[in-house]
SEMI-815272 format. One record per residue (C-alpha): residue number from 1; residue in three letters; x, z, y. Coordinates in steps of 0.05 Angstrom, whole numbers. Layout:
REM residues N
SITE:zamar:zator:xx:zz:yy
SITE:NUM:ALA:X:Z:Y
...
END
This chain:
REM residues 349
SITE:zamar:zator:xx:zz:yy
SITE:1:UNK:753:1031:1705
SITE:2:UNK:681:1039:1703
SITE:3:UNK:664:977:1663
SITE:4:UNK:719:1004:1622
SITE:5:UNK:690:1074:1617
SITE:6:UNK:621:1050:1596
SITE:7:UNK:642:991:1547
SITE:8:UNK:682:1050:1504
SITE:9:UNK:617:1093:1504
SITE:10:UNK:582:1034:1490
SITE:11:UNK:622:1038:1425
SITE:12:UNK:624:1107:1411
SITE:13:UNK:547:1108:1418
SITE:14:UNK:530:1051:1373
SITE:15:UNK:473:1057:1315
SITE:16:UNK:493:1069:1246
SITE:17:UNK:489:1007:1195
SITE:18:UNK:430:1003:1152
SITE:19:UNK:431:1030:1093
SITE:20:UNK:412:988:1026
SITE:21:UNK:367:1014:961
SITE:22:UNK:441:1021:916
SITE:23:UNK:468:1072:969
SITE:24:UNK:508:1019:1014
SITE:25:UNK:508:989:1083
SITE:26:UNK:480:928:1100
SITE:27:UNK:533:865:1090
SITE:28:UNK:490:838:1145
SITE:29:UNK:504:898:1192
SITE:30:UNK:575:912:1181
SITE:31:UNK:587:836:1201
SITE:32:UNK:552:843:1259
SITE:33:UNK:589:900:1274
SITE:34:UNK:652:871:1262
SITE:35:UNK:639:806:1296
SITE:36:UNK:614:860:1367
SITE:37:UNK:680:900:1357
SITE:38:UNK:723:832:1356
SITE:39:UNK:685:807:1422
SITE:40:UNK:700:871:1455
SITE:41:UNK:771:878:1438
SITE:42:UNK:775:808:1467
SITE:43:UNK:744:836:1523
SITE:44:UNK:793:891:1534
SITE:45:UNK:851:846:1525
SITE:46:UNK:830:797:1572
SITE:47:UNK:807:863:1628
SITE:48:UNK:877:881:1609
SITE:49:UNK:910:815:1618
SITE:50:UNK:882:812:1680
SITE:51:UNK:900:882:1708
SITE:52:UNK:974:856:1698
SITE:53:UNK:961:802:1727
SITE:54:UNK:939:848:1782
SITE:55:UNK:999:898:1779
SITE:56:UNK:1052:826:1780
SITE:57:UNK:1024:795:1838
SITE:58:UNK:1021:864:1869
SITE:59:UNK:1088:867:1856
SITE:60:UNK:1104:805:1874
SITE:61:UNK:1070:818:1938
SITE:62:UNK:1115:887:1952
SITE:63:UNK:1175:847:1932
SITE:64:UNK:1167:794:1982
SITE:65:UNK:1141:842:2041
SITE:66:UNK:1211:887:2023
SITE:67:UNK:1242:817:2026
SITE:68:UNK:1214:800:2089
SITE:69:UNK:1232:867:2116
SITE:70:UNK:1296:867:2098
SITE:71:UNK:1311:795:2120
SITE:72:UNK:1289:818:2191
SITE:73:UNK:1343:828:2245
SITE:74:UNK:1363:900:2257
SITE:75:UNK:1344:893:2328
SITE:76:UNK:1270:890:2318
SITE:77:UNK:1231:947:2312
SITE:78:UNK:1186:961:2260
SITE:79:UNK:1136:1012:2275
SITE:80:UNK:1123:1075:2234
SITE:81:UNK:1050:1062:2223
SITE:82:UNK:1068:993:2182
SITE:83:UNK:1120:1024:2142
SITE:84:UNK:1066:1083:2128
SITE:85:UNK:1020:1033:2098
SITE:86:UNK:1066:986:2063
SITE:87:UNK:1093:1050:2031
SITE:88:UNK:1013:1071:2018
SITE:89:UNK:1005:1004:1983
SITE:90:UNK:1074:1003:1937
SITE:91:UNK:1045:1081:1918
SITE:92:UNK:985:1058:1910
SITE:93:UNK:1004:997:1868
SITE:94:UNK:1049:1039:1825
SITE:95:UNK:992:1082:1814
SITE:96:UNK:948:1031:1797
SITE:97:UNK:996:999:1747
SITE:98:UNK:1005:1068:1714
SITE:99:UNK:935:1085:1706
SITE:100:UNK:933:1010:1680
SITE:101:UNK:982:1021:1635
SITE:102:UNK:951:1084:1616
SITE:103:UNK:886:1051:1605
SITE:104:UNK:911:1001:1567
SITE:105:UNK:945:1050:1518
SITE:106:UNK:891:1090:1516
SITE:107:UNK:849:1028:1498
SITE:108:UNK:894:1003:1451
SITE:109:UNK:898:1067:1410
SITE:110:UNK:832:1070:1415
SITE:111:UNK:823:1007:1390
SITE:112:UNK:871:1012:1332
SITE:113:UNK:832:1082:1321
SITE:114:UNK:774:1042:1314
SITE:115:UNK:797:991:1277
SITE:116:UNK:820:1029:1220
SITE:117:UNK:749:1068:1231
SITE:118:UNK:726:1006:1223
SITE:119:UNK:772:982:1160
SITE:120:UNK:763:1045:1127
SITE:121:UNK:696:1046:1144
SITE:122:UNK:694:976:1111
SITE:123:UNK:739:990:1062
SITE:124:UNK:687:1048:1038
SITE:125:UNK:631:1012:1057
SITE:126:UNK:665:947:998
SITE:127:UNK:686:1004:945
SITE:128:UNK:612:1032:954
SITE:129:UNK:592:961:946
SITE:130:UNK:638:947:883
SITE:131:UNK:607:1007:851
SITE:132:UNK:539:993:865
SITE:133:UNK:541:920:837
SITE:134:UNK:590:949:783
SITE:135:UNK:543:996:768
SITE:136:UNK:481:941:780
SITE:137:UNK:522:897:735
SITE:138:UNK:524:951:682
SITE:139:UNK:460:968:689
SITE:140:UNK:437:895:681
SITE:141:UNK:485:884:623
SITE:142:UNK:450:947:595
SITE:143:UNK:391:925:610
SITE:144:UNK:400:852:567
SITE:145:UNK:435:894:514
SITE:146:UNK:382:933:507
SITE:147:UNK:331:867:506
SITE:148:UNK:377:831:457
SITE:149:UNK:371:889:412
SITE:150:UNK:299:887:420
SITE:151:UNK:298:813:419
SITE:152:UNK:341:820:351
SITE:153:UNK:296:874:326
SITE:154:UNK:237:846:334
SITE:155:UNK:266:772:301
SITE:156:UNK:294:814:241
SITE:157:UNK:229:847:235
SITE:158:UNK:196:774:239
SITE:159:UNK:241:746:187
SITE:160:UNK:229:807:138
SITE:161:UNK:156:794:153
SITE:162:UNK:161:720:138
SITE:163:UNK:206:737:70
SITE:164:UNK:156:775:50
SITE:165:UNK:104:731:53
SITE:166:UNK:141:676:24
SITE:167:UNK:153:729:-31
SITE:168:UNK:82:750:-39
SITE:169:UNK:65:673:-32
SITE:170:UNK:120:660:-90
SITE:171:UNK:87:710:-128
SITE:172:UNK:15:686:-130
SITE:173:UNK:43:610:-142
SITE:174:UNK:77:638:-192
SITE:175:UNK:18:685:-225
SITE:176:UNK:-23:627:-216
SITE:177:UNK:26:576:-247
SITE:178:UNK:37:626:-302
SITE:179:UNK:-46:631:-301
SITE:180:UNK:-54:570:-315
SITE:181:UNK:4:550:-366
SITE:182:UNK:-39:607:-410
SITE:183:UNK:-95:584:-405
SITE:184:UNK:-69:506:-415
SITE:185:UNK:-25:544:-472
SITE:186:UNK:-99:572:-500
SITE:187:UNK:-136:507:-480
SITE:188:UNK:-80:471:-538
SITE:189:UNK:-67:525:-585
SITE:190:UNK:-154:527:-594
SITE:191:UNK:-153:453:-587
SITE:192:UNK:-93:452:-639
SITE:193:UNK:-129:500:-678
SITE:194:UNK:-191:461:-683
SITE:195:UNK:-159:403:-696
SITE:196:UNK:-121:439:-751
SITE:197:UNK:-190:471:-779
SITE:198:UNK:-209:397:-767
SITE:199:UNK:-161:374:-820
SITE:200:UNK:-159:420:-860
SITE:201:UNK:-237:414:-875
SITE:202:UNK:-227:338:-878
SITE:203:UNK:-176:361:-929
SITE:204:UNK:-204:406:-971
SITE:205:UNK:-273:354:-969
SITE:206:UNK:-226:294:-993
SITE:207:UNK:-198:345:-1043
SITE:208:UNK:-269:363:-1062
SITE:209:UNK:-292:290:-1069
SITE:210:UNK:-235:274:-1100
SITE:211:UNK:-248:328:-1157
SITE:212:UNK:-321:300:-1150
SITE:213:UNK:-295:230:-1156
SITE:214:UNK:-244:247:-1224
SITE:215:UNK:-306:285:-1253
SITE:216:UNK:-351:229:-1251
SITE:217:UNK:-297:183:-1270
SITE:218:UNK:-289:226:-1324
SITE:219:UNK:-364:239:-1342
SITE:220:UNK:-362:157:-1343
SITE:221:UNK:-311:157:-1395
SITE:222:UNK:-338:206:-1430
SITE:223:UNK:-401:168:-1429
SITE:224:UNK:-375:94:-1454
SITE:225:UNK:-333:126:-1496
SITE:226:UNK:-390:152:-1535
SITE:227:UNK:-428:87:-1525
SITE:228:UNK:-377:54:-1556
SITE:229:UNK:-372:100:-1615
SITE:230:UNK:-449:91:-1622
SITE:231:UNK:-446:21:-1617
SITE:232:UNK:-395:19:-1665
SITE:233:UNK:-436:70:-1717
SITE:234:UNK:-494:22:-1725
SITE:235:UNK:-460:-37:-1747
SITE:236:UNK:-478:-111:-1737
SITE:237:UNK:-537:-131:-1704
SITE:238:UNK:-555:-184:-1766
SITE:239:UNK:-567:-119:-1809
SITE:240:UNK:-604:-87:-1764
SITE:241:UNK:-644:-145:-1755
SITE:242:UNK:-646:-156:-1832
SITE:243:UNK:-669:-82:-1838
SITE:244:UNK:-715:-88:-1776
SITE:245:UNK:-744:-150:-1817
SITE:246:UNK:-751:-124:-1881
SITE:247:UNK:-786:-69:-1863
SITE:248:UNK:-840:-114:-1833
SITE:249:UNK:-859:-146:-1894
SITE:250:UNK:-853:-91:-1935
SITE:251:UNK:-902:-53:-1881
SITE:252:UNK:-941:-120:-1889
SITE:253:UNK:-942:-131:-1965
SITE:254:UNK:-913:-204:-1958
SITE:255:UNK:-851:-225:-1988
SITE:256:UNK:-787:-220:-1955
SITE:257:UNK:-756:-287:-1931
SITE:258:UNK:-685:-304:-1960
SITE:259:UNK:-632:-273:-1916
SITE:260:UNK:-603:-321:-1866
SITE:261:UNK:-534:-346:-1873
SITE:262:UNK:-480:-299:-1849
SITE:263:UNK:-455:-302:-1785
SITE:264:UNK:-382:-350:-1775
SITE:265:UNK:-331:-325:-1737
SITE:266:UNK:-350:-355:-1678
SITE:267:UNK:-426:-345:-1684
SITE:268:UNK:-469:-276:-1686
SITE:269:UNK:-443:-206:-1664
SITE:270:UNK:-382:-205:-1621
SITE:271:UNK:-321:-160:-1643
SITE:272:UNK:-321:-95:-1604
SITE:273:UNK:-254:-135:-1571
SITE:274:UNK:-304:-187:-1554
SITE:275:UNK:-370:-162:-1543
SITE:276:UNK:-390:-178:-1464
SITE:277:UNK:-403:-115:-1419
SITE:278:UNK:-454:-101:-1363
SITE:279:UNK:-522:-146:-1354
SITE:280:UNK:-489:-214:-1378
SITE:281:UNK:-478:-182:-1445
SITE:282:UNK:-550:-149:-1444
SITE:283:UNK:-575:-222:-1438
SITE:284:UNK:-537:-254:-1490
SITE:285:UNK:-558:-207:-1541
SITE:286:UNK:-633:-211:-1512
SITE:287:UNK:-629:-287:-1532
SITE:288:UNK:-594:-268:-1605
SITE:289:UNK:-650:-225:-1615
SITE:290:UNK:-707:-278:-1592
SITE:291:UNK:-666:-341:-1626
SITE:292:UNK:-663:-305:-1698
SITE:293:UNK:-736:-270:-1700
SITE:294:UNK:-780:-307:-1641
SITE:295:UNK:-853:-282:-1675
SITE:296:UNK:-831:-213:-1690
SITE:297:UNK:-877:-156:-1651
SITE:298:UNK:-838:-112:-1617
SITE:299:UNK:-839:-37:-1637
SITE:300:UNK:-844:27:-1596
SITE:301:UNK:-798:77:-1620
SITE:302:UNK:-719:96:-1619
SITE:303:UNK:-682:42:-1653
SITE:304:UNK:-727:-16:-1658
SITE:305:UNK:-713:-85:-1623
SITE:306:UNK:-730:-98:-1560
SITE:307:UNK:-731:-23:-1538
SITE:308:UNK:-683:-8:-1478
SITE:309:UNK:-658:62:-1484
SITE:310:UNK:-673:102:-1411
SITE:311:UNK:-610:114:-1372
SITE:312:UNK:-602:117:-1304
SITE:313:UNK:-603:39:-1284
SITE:314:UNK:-671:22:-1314
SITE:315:UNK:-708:70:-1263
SITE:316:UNK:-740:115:-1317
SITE:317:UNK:-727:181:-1328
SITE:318:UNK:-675:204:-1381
SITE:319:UNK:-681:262:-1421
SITE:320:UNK:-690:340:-1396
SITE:321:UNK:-629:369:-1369
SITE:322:UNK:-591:298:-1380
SITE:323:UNK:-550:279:-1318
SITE:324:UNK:-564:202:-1298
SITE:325:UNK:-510:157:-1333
SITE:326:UNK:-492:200:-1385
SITE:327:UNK:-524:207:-1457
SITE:328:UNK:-542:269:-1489
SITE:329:UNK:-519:294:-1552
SITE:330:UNK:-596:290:-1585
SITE:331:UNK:-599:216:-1567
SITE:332:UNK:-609:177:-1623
SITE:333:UNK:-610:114:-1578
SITE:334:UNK:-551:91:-1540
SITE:335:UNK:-549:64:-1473
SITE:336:UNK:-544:-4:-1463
SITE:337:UNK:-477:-22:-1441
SITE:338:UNK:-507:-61:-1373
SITE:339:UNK:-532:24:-1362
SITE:340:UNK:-465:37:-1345
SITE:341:UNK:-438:-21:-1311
SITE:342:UNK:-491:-15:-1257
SITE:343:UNK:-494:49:-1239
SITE:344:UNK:-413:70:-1233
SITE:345:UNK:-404:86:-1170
SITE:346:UNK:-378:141:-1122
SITE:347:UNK:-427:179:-1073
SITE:348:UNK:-404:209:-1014
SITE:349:UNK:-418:282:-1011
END
């Protein structure tokens, strides 16, 4: 009953469970708690087991000594003193099994009291737990709530950052691109323009030289035309020679020769239709000149054989204020036809 006595107040005196950071016991404590409880109740069951053990073979015991004492003859005495202390031992037995049985309820309450101490205690002790990890759980769920938001924040804020740059980058590709297409736009339209002012002076200089050109062409014209008229004013060249000769003698106070016979159709001074042009006809009518009067002198003076009016081809000078090639209105000598045909030609600018 001792034993008894002090394993109870070993459990009403045992240290409280430890106590965790979120307000709860220790798992580790309550187990060990539980697993001490367990071993005792064994205990108790097996001290109890064994007190009836006790009490039956106690019984047992009184059963067989009332047996034996009533199984005795009637003839033989029994003394008081024996039946004193058989009696002492059945009280005593009884006694014993009652506080047993006592004990033993008492133990088992007790130990159904503290085993719903315990299960409450447990029960508590796993609802305090619950909530603590519920509430850990929400806390950590707030927690990565919290740092997804931030997280998301902060990846928002680095994709506005990168749109913007790509925007400002856009922009000065773009301002450049659009830089340059100007100035590749003003690069042509001055090339284009100078290429235009190009042509346009190479226009207006082939325009010029072609006015140039048509004037001197036309000055030419002008210019045989009128050689042509002179040449056709002073008749043959047989009179003039006849003239040129008579003159001569007269100057020289000899006779005149008869005339020479006239010219045939194929001989003499060529039709105006026929007469060569340029330096081949010059020559012919050099040897005309030397075949029909070969000792005449030649004259200085306008209009006398063997002269060559000045004009631009012989390399003398013309008259003041006359332009090369062309003969002036005072002229009383005309160009020589071989004049012309050697000096036509167009000058560039």
């Amino acid at each position: 009953m001792t034993d008894d006595a002090d394993l109870m107040t070993d459990f009403d005196n045992e240290g409280a469970f430890d106590v965790q950071r979120l307000g709860g016991y220790s798992r580790r404590a309550v187990d060990e708690y539980v697993a001490k409880t367990r071993g005792r109740t064994r205990d108790l069951e097996e001290q109890l087991s064994r007190a009836l053990d006790d009490g039956e073979r106690l019984r047992l015991e009184l059963s067989a000594a009332r047996q034996g004492l009533a199984g005795k003859p009637a003839h033989e005495e029994i003394s008081e003193r024996v039946g004193q202390i058989l009696k002492l031992a059945d009280d005593e037995a009884k006694a014993q099994r009652n506080r047993a049985q006592e004990e033993i309820a008492k133990q088992r309450d007790e130990s159904k009291k503290e085993a719903e101490r315990i299960r409450t205690e447990a029960r508590e002790q796993t609802e305090r737990m619950l909530t603590a990890a519920q509430e850990q759980a929400e806390n950590a769920i707030a927690s990565a709530r919290a740092e997804a938001d931030k997280l998301r924040s902060s990846a928002r804020l680095e994709t506005e950052r990168a749109i913007h740059e790509a925007t400002k980058d856009a922009e000065s590709t773009l301002a450049a691109a659009k830089a340059q297409a100007k100035q590749m736009l003003d690069e042509a339209t001055v090339r284009a323009s100078a290429i235009h002012d190009g042509a346009e002076r190479r226009l207006n200089l082939l325009t010029s030289r072609h006015t140039e050109t048509m004037r001197r062409l036309t000055e030419i014209r002008d210019v045989v035309t009128n050689l042509v008229a002179s040449e056709t004013s002073r008749g043959s060249l047989e009179d003039e020679v006849a003239k040129s000769v008579a003159t001569s003698f007269a100057a020289a106070g000899t006779p005149v020769p008869p005339a020479p016979r006239p010219a045939g159709p194929g001989e003499g001074r060529h039709s105006p239709a026929e007469r060569p042009t340029g330096r081949a006809g010059a020559r012919e009518t050099g040897q005309e000149r030397e075949k029909m009067s070969p000792e005449l002198p030649v004259q200085t003076g306008a209009g006398h054989i063997g002269q060559r009016p000045a004009g631009p081809g012989d390399g003398r000078p013309g008259p003041a204020g006359a332009k090369p090639g062309r003969a002036g209105p005072q002229s009383g000598s005309p160009a020589a036809p071989d004049s012309t045909g050697d000096n036509v030609r167009v000058l560039p600018d």
